[in-house]
Each structure stands twice: as structure tokens, then as C-alpha cells.
ZAMARGU-4260 file (C-alpha; in steps of 0.2 Angstrom, whole numbers, plus 5000, padded with zeros to 4 digits):
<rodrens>
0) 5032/4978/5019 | 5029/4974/5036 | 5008/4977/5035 | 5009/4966/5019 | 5023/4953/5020
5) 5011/4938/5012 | 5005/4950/4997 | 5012/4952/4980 | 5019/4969/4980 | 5021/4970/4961
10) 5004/4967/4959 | 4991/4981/4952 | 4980/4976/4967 | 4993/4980/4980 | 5001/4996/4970
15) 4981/5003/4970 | 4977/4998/4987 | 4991/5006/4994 | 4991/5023/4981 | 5008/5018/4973
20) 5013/5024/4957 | 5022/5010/4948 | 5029/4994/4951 | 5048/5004/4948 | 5043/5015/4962
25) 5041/4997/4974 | 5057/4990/4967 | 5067/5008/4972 | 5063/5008/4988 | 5066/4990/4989
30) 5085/4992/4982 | 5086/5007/4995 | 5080/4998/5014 | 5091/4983/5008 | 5107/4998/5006
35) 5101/5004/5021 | 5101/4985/5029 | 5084/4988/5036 | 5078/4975/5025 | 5085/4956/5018
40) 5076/4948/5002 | 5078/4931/4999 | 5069/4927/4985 | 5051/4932/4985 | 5053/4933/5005
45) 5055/4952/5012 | 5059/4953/5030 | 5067/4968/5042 | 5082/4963/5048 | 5077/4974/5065
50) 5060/4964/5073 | 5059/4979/5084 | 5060/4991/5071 | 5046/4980/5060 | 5034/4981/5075
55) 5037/4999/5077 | 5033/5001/5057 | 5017/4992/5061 | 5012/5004/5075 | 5013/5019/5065
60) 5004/5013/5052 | 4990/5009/5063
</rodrens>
């Protein structure tokens, strides 16, 4: 999410690109950060509710 915040996540190039299995597997883990409130979804728009924690994220992934 936070490495790819203007891609289509559903799409079959990002679910390739990043190794994912299916779309089901993206909106799973969607439903679970926004449990968690790590995450708010507003409409199309994903964001992390912590900036912090977001740039973090992006460090490890690095």
C-alpha cells in the first residue's frame, strides 16, 4: 500500500508484480489493516492512518 498508493491493486499487473495470489487475498488484508485502524479507505483512496508508520513500511521494503 504505501509503495503503490496510485496503482490499481486489483489489477493482474499489480497482483503479478508484486507475487500475489488473488485479488481475494488483496481485499483480506485490506478488511484486516482497516480492523486494525492501520489503514482508512475512502473510496478508491487507501492511506495509513499513522504517517509515521507509512514511512517506516517504506523503509523496510527498500
Amino acid at each position: 500500500i504505501s509503495k503503490f498508493q496510485n496503482k490499481q491493486m486489483f489489477s493482474k499487473d499489480f497482483i503479478t508484480e508484486n507475487d500475489l495470489s488473488t485479488p481475494g487475498s488483496i481485499q483480506k488484508s485490506i478488511t484486516l489493516l482497516k480492523k486494525k485502524n492501520i489503514i482508512d479507505v475512502d473510496g478508491k483512496e487507501i492511506r495509513f492512518n499513522d504517517v509515521f508508520f507509512r514511512e517506516w513500511i517504506k523503509k523496510k521494503m527498500i
